[in-house]
N, C-alpha and C positions, 0 to 999 in steps of 0.2 A: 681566776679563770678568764679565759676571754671574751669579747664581745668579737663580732665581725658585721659592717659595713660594707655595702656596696651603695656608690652615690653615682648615679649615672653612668654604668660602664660599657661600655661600647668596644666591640673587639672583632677584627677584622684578620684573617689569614687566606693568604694568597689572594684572591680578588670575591672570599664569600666573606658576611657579615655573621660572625658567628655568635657573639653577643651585641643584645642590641637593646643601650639604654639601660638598661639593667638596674635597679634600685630596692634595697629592701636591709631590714638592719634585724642581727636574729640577738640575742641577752647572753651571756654566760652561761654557761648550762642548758641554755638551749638544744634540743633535739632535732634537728628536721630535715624533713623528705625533700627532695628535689626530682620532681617526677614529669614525664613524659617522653614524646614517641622518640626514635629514633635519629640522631641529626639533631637534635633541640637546641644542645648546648651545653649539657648537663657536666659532662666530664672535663669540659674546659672552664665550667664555672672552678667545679673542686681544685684545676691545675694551677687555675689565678690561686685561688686561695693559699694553694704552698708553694707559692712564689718561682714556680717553674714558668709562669706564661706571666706578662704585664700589657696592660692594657694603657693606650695611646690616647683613650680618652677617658675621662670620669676616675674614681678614686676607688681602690679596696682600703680598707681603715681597719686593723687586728689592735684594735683596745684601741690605743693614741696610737701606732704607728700607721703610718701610711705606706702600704709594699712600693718598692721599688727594687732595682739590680741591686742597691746601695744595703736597703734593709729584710734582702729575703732569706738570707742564712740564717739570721734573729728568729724570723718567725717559722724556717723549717725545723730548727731544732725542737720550738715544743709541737710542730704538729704532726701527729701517726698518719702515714696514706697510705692505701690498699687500694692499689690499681685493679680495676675489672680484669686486664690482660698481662700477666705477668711470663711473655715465653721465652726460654731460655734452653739455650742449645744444651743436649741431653748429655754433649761431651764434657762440660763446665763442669770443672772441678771441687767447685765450691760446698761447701756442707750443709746441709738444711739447718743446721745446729749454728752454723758461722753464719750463715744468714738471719737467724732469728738473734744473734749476738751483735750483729752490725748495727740493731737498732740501737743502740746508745753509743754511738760513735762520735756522733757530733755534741753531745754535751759533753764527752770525755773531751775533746778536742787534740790536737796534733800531738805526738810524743807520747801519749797515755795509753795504757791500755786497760781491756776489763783486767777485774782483777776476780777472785772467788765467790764473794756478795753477786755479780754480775752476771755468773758462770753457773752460779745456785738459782738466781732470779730466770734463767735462760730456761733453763731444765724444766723449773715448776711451770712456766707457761705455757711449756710443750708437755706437759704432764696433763694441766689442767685444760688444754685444747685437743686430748687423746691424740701427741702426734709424735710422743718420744722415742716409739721405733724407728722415725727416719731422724733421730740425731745425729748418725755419723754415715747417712746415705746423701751422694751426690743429689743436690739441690735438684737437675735437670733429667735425676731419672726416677723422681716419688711422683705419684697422682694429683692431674690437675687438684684436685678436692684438696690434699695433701699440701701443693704450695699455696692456696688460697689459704689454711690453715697457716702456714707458714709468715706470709705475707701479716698475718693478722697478732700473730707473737710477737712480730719484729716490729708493728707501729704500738705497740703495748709497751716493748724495750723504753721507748722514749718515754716513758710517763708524760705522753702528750696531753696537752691543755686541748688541743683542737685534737678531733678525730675524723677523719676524709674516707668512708667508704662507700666505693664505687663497684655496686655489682657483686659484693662480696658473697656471695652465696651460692653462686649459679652453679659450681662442681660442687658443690658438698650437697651432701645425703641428706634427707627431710629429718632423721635422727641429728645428723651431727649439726645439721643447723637451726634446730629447739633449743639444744644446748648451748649454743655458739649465742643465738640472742639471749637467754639468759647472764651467761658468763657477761657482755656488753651493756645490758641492762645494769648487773652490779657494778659495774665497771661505774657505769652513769653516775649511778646511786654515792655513792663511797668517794669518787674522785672529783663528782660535779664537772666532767669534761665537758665541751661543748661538741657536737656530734652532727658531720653531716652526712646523711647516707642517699645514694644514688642506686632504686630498685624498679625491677617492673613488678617486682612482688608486693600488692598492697599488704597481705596478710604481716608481712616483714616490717613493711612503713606501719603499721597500727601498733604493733609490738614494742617499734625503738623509738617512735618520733611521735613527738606531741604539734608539732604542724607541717605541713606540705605546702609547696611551693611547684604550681606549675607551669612547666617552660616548653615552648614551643616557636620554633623559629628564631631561636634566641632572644625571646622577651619571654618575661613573665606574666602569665596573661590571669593569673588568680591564686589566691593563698586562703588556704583554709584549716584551722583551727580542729585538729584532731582530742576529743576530750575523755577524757577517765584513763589516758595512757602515762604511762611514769609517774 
């Protein structure tokens, strides 16, 4: 599993300072929260992390690699992210079922396709996340609740080492997401992924995360040690 590093990172978009300084180092397996108000920083922390954003000063470090343009396909293939806002025009064609199958794209890489194992793996996830009715329903006309489900199969696809959730619970139901953090919980247990989640929901951060990380203004201004969870 992974480790992840941040050594002084500093990140600046269009003329705001959106991370600043930034520094903290979480173990493999590690759990944790990154929490606070809105504007903080939080979802651009998680975008460095899968190598969609780079930062111009300071280092992210995933085990020994150091992200860069050069080494982020490396490190997006093992990691699942689950965007807060995922909208997509309700004309899109696309399949809730072919979305939840796009997660292991990139370890198949170019020429390949899934094959039956992949096709069976796809099904039980949407089985076991109650979303198999919208198998063969256009991606962009099922329930916010429904693609957050969605989004959460398909970074599962990837039998990722890292796990990036941002928000994930906000459409789903207080039922379907009891269940949702258990299924992530075993997921924990069993895979030893390394897990970072982005909530305003303390009750959700005590559940999945054994520490929190609070950011404000894009510094981290304290870390605290959550105990008896996982």
């Amino acid at each position: 599993m992974k480790s992840v590093i941040f050594e002084n990172v500093s990140l600046i978009r269009g003329n705001r300072l959106v991370l600043n300084n930034i520094f903290f180092s979480v173990k493999p397996g590690e759990s944790v929260a990154i929490y606070g108000p809105n504007g903080a920083g939080k979802t651009t922390l998680l975008t460095l992390i899968n190598g969609l954003l780079f930062c111009k000063k300071g280092r992210v470090i995933i085990s020994d690699i150091v992200l860069s343009p050069e080494t982020a396909r490396e490190i997006r293939i093992i990691t699942g992210y689950v965007p807060q806002n995922f909208d997509v025009d309700y004309r899109t064609p696309i399949l809730a079922g072919t979305v939840v199958l796009s997660g292991c794209y990139g370890k198949l890489g170019l020429f390949h396709y899934p094959d039956d194992l992949m096709l069976k793996k796809t099904c039980q996830l949407m089985e076991k996340l109650e979303i198999s009715s919208v198998f063969n329903r256009p991606f962009g006309q099922i329930s916010g609740g429904e693609r957050q489900k969605v989004m959460i199969a398909k970074a599962m696809m990837q039998d990722p080492e890292i796990l990036l959730l941002d928000e994930p619970f906000s459409s789903i139901s207080k039922t379907s997401k009891e269940k949702i953090i258990e299924i992530i919980k075993t997921w924990h247990k069993e895979k030893g992924i390394t897990i970072f989640l982005v909530s305003h929901e303390k009750d959700v951060i005590e559940k999945l995360c054994s520490r929190i990380l609070y950011l404000e203004e894009g510094r981290i201004i304290s870390q605290e040690a959550i105990h008896g969870i996982l």
